[in-house]
VEXDO-672467 format. One line per 2 residues: number of its first residue (from 1); their letters; for each residue x, y, z of C-alpha. Coordinates in Angstrom, 2 decimals. Layout:
NUM = a = X:Y:Z | ...
//
This chain:
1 = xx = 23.80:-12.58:31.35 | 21.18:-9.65:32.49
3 = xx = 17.98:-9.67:31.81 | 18.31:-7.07:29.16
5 = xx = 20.32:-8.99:27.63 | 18.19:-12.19:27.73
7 = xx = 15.59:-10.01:26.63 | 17.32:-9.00:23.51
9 = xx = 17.91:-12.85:22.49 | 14.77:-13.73:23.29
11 = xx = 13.43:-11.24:20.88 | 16.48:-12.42:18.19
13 = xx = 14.90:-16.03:17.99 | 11.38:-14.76:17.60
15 = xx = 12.15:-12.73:14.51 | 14.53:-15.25:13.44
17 = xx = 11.45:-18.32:13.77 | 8.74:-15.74:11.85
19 = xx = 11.72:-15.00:8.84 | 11.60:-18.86:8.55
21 = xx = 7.86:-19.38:8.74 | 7.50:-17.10:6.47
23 = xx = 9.86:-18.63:4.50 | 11.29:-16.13:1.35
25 = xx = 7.22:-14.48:1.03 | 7.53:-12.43:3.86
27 = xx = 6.28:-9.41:1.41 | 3.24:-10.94:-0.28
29 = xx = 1.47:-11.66:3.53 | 0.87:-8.62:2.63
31 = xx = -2.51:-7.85:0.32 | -1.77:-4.65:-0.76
33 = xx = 2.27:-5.75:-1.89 | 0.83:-8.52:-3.82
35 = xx = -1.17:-6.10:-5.93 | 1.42:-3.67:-6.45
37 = xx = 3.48:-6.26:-7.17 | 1.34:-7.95:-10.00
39 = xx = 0.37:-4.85:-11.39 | 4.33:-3.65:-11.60
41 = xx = 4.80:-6.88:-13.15 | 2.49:-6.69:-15.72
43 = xx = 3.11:-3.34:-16.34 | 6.78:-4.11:-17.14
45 = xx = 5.42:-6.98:-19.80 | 3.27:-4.45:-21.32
47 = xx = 6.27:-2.08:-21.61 | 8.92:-4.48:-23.19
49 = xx = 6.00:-6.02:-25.24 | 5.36:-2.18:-26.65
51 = xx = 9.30:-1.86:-27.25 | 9.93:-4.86:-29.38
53 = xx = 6.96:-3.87:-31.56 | 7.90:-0.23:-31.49
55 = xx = 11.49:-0.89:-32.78 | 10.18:-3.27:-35.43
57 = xx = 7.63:-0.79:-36.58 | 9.71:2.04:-36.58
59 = xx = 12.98:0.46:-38.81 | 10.13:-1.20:-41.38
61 = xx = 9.27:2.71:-41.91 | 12.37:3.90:-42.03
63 = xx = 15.24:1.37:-41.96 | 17.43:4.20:-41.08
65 = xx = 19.42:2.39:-37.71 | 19.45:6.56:-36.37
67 = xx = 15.76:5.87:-35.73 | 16.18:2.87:-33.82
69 = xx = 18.21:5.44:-31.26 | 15.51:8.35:-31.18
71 = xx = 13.36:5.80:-29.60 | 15.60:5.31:-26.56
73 = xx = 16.27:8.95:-26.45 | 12.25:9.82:-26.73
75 = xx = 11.49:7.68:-23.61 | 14.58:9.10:-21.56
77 = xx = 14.43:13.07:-22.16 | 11.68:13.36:-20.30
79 = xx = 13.07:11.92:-17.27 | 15.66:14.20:-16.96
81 = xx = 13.59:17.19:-17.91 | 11.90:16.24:-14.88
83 = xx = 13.74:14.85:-12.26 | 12.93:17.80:-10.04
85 = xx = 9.27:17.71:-10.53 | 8.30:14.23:-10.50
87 = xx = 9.85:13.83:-7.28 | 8.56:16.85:-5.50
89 = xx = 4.95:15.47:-7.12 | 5.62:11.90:-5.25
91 = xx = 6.14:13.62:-1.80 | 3.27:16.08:-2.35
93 = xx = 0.73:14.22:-3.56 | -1.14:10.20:-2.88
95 = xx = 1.34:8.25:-4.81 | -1.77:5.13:-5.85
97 = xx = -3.07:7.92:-7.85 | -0.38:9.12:-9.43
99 = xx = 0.34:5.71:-10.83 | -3.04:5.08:-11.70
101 = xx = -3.07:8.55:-13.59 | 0.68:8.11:-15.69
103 = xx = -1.12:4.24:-16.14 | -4.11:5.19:-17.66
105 = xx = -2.03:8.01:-19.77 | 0.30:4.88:-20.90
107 = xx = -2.78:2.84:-22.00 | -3.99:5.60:-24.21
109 = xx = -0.43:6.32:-25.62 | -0.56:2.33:-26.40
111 = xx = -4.15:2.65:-27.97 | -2.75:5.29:-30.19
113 = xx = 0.32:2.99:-31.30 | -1.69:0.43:-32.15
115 = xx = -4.12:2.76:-34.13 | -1.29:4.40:-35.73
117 = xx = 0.10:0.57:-36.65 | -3.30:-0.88:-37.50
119 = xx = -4.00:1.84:-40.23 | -0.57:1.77:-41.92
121 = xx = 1.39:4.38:-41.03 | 3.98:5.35:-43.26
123 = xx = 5.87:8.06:-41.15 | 8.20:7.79:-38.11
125 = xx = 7.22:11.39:-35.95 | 3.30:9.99:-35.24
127 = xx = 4.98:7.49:-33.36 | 7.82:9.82:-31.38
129 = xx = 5.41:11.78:-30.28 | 3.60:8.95:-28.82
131 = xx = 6.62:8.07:-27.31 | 7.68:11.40:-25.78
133 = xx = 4.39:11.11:-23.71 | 4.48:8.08:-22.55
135 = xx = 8.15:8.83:-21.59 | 6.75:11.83:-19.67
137 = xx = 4.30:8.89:-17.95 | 6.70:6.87:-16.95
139 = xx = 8.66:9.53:-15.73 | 6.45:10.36:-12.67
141 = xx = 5.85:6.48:-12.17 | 9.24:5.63:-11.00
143 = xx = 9.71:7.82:-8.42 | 5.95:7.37:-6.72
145 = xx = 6.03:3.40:-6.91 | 9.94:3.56:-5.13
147 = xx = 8.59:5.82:-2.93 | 5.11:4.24:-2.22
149 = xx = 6.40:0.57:-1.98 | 7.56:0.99:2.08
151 = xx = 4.32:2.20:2.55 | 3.19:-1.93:1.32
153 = xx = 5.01:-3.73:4.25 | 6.59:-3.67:7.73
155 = xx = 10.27:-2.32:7.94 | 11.29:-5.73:8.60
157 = xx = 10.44:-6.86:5.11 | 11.21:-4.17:3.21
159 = xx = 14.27:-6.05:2.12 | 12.36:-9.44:0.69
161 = xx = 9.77:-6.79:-0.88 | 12.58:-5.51:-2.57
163 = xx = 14.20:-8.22:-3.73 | 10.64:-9.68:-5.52
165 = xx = 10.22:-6.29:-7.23 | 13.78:-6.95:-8.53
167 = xx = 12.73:-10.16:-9.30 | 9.53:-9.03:-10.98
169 = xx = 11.39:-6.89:-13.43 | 13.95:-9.18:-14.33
171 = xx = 11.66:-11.67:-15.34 | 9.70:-9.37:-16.91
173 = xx = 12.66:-8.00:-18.88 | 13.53:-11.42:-20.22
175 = xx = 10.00:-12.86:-20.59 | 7.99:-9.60:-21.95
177 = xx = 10.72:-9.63:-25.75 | 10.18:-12.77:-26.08
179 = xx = 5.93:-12.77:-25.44 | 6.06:-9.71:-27.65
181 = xx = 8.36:-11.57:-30.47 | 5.67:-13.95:-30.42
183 = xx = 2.62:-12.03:-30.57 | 4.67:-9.70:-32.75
185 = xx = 3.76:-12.68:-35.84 | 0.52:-11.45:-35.75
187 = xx = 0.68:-7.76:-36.38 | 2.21:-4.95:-34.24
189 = xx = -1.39:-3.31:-33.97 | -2.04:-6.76:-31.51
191 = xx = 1.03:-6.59:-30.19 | 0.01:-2.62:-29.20
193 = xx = -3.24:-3.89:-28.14 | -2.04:-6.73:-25.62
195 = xx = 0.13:-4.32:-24.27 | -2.76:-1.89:-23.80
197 = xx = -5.24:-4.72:-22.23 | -1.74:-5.56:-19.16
199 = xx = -1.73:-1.77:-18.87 | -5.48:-1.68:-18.07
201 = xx = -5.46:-4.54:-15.76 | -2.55:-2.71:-13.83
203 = xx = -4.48:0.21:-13.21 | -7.20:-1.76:-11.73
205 = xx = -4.91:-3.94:-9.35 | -3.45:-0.60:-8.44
207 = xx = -6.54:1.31:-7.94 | -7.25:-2.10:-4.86
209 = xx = -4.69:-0.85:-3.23 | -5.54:0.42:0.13
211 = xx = -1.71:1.71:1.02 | -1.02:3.29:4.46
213 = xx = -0.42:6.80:2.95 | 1.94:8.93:4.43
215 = xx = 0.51:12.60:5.08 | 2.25:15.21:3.57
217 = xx = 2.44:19.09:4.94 | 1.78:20.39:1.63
219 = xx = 4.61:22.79:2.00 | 4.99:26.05:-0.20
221 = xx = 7.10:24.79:-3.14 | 10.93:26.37:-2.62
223 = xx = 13.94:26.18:-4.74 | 14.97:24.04:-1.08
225 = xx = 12.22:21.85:-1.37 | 12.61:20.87:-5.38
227 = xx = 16.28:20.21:-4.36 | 15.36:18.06:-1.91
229 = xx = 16.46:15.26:-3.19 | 19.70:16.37:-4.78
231 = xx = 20.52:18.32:-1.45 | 19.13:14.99:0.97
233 = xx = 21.56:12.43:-1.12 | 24.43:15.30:-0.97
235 = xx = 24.78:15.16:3.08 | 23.70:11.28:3.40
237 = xx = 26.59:9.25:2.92 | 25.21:5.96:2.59
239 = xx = 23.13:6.85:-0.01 | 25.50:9.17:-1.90
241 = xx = 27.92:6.14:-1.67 | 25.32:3.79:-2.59
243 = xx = 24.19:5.67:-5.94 | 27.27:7.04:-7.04
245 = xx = 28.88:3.85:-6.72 | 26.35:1.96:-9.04
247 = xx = 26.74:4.99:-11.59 | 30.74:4.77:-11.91
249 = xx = 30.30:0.99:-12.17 | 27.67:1.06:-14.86
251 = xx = 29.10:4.06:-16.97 | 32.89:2.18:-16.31
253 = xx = 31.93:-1.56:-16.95 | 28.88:-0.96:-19.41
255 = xx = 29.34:-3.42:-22.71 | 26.20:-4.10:-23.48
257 = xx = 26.53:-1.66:-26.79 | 29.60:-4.04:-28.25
259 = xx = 27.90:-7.33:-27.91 | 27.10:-7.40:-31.11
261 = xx = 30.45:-7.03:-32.39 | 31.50:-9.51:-30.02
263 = xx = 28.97:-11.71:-31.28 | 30.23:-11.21:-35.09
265 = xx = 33.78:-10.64:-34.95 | 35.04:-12.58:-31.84
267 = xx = 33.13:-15.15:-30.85 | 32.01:-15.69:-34.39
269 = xx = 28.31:-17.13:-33.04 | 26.08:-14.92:-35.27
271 = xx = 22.60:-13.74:-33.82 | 21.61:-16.61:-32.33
273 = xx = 24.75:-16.39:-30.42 | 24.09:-12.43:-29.67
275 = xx = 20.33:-13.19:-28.34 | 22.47:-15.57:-25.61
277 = xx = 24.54:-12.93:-24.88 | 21.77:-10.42:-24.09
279 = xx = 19.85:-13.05:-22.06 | 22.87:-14.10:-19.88
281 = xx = 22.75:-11.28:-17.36 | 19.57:-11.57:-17.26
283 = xx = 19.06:-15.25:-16.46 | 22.21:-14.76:-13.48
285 = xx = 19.89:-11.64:-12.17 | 16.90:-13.68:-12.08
287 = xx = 18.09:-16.96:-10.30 | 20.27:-14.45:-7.79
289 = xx = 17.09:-12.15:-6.63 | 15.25:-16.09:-6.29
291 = xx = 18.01:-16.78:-3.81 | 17.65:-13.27:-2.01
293 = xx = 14.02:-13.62:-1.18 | 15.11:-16.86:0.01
295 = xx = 18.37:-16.07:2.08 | 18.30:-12.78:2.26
297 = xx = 21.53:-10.88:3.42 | 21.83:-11.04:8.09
299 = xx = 25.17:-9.03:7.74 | 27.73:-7.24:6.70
301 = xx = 24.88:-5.60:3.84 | 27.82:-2.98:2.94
303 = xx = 30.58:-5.06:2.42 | 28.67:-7.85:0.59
305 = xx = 27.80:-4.70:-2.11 | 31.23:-3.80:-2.49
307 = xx = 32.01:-7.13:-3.48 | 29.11:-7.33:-5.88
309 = xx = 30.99:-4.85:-7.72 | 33.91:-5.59:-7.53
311 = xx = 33.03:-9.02:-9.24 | 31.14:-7.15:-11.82
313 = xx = 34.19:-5.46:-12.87 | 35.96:-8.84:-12.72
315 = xx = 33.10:-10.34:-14.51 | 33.83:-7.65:-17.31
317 = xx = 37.60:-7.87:-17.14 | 36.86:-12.01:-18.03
319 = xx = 34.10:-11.55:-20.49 | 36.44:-8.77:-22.75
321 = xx = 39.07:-11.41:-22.40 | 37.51:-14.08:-23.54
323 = xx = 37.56:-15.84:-26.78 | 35.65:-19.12:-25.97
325 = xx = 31.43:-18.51:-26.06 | 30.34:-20.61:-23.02
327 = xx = 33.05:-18.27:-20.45 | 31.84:-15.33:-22.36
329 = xx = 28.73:-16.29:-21.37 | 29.68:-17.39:-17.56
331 = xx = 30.91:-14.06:-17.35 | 28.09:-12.55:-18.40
333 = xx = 25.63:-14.62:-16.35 | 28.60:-13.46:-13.00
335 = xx = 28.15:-10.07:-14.08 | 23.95:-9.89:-13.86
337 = xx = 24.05:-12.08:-10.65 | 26.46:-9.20:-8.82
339 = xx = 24.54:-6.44:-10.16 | 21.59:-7.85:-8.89
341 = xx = 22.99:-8.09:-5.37 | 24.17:-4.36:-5.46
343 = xx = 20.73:-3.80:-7.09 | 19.48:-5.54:-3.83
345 = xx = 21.47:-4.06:-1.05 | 21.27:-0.32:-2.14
347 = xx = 17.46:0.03:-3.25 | 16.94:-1.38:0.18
349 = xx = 19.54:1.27:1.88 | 18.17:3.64:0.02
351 = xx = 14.51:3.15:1.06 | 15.74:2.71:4.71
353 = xx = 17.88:5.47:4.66 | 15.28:8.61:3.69
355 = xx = 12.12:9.56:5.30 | 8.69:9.06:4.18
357 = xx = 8.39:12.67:3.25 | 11.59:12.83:0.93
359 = xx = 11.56:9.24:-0.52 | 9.82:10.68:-4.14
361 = xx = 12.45:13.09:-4.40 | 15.55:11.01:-3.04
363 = xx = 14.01:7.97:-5.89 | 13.21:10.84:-8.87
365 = xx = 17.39:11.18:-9.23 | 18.33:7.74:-8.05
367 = xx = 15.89:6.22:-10.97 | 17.45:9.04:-13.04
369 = xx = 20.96:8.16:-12.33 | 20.50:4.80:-12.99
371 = xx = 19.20:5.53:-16.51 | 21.76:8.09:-17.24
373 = xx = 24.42:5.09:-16.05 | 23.09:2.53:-18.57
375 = xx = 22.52:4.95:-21.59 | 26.15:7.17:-21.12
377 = xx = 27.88:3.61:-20.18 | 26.83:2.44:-24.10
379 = xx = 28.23:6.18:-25.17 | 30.98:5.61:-23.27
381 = xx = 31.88:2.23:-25.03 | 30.93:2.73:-28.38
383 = xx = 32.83:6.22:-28.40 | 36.01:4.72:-26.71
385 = xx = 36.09:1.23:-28.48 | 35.92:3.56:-31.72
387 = xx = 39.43:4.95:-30.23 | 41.42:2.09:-28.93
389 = xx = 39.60:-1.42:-30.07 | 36.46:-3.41:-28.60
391 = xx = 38.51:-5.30:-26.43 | 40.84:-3.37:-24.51
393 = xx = 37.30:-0.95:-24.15 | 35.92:-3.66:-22.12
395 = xx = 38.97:-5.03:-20.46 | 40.13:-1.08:-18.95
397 = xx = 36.39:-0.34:-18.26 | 36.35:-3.46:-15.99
399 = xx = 39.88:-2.53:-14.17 | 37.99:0.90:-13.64
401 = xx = 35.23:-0.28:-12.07 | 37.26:-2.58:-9.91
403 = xx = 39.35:0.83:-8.88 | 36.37:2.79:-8.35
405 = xx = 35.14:0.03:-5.93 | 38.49:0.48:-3.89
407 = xx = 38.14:3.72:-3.91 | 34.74:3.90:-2.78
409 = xx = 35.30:1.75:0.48 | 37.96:4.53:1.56
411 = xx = 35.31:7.70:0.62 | 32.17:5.93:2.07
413 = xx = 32.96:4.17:5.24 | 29.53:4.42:6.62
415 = xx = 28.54:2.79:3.76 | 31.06:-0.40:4.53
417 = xx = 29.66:-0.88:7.78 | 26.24:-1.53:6.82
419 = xx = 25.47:-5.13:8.71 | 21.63:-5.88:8.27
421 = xx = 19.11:-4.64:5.73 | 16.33:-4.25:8.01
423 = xx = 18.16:-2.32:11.11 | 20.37:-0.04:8.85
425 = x = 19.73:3.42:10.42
//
């Protein structure tokens, strides 16, 4: 063995002793990840707090179910209006302030929902409006937090910072309905107003920050630079295969939409059943990212997401099948634990993959893709399963997905040989 060689092992067992010491918080050594963290996890309370209350408040208006839908589609237009501005914004500009600014917008946008709920009001377009904005805040929040996050922590734990904010928003998708159900008993004007108080308290814990900026060049703005992003993920292979990949599976295998005829008219378990249905992917996301930040992935990253998807259309294949509640519900909880492993593998590709200068742009249409996935995947199903039945909707989306995945490791072979997170390119 040369000394090169000896070298290199040497080196091997001295990241491999500081990944154990550090155990699965490699990320929050870091001071300025733990605030970003906190304040992205409170943040994402505050906004699933403000949804529950918002859809309650809305159908006790109306009770018109059309409403219930302009909500969704008030909080996602802007996004796509402006996927080629709010990234160009995140690679221009100090990304901490840009949070703290679409923040502070969201907590006045809350203040005015709860102002709007605490006087009465008896029409639905107040609220909309409020909506559209803070859809417009959110919009440029995505892309600068992806984008700002490597900025938190070494390249060697980009991956276990990743897999906590994964975490983080899991939990906080499952934890902030319910703590907004609860609060929800006491008026949605205090429901508005708690969300307000976590949105304030975020834009303090992100204003701490003290992030190791990048330094941008302040280019002019070109038609090249706006399609940055577009034109970046285009020629980058990894990523292309990594995003495109997780849109075909979602828009393919998305179900979510029929669970609550699947609730009624299969499984026969009413609401309560449907609430255990919703919470099942979930609850398998939430106990998978646990075990990431715990054993994160050493090798073979690519081939480990491929799989993830593949049992994700599996899990779907098995959960339109079913007829018996508990494996409807084992596939569900299969189906969130594999999504949150592809969730896993290509965030962290993604943020390995594209420079500093490009990462707003490059996250602006990944965060949009991902969106556009979940919302045209419940199109998708409700419009086919209107066609040929609920369950053969579900079953062929599932055998789709599981194509697409085949398919995918013959386009993207760069993508398939992937080995470790934290060495990718």
């Amino acid at each position: 063995m040369t000394s090169e060689e000896k070298a290199g092992e040497e080196k091997a067992r001295e990241e491999k002793a500081g990944e154990e010491k550090a155990g699965g918080f490699a990320a929050f050594r870091y001071r300025d990840y733990r605030l970003y963290w906190f304040s992205r996890f409170l943040s994402t309370i505050a906004m699933q707090m403000q949804a529950v209350a918002v859809a309650w408040q809305v159908y006790a208006i109306s009770h018109d179910p059309f409403d219930l839908g302009l909500i969704g589609l008030s909080l996602f237009l802007p996004a796509i209006c402006l996927v080629l501005v709010t990234g160009q914004v995140a690679d221009r500009y100090n990304r901490k302030t840009i949070i703290q600014i679409c923040l502070a917008a969201d907590f006045l946008f809350a203040i005015g929902l709860c102002a709007l709920a605490f006087t009465g009001a008896e029409r639905t377009w107040p609220i909309f409006t409020l909506l559209v904005g803070i859809g417009f805040a959110r919009a440029f929040i995505t892309p600068a937090g992806q984008a700002m996050m490597p900025n938190l922590v070494d390249k060697k734990d980009l991956a276990n910072a990743v897999a906590w904010q994964s975490s983080a928003w899991q939990v906080a998708s499952v934890g902030g309905p319910a703590v907004g159900g609860l609060v929800l008993a006491l008026g949605a004007d205090i429901t508005y107003a708690v969300s307000a108080a976590l949105t304030a308290i975020s834009v303090v814990m992100t204003g701490l920050i003290a992030t190791r900026e990048f330094k941008s060049e302040r280019q002019p703005v070109t038609w090249s630079s706006v399609l940055g992003g577009l034109t970046y993920i285009r020629y980058k292979p990894v990523v292309l295969g990594a995003i495109s990949l997780d849109l075909f599976a979602v828009v393919l295998g998305g179900c979510v939409a029929l669970y609550p005829i699947f609730a009624t008219d299969i499984l026969g378990v009413g609401p309560q059943g449907l609430g255990l249905l919703r919470a099942a992917p979930a609850v398998g996301a939430v106990l998978c990212s646990l075990w990431l930040v715990r054993h994160p992935l050493r090798s073979h990253a690519g081939l480990v997401m491929f799989w993830s998807v593949a049992v994700f259309g599996a899990g779907t294949v098995a959960f339109g099948l079913s007829t018996w509640f508990p494996l409807s519900l084992l596939a569900l909880f299969a189906m969130g634990a594999a999504d949150m492993v592809s969730v896993y593998v290509r965030q962290t590709l993604i943020q390995l993959a594209t420079p500093d200068n490009m990462r707003g742009r490059v996250g602006a249409v990944s965060s949009v893709f991902v969106t556009t996935s979940n919302e045209f995947g419940d199109f998708r199903a409700g419009m086919v399963a209107g066609l040929i039945g609920t369950v053969p909707t579900v079953v062929l989306g599932g055998v789709a997905t599981l194509a697409v995945t085949a398919a995918w490791t013959r386009l993207f072979p760069d993508l398939r040989k992937v080995e470790r997170l934290d060495r990718t390119l």
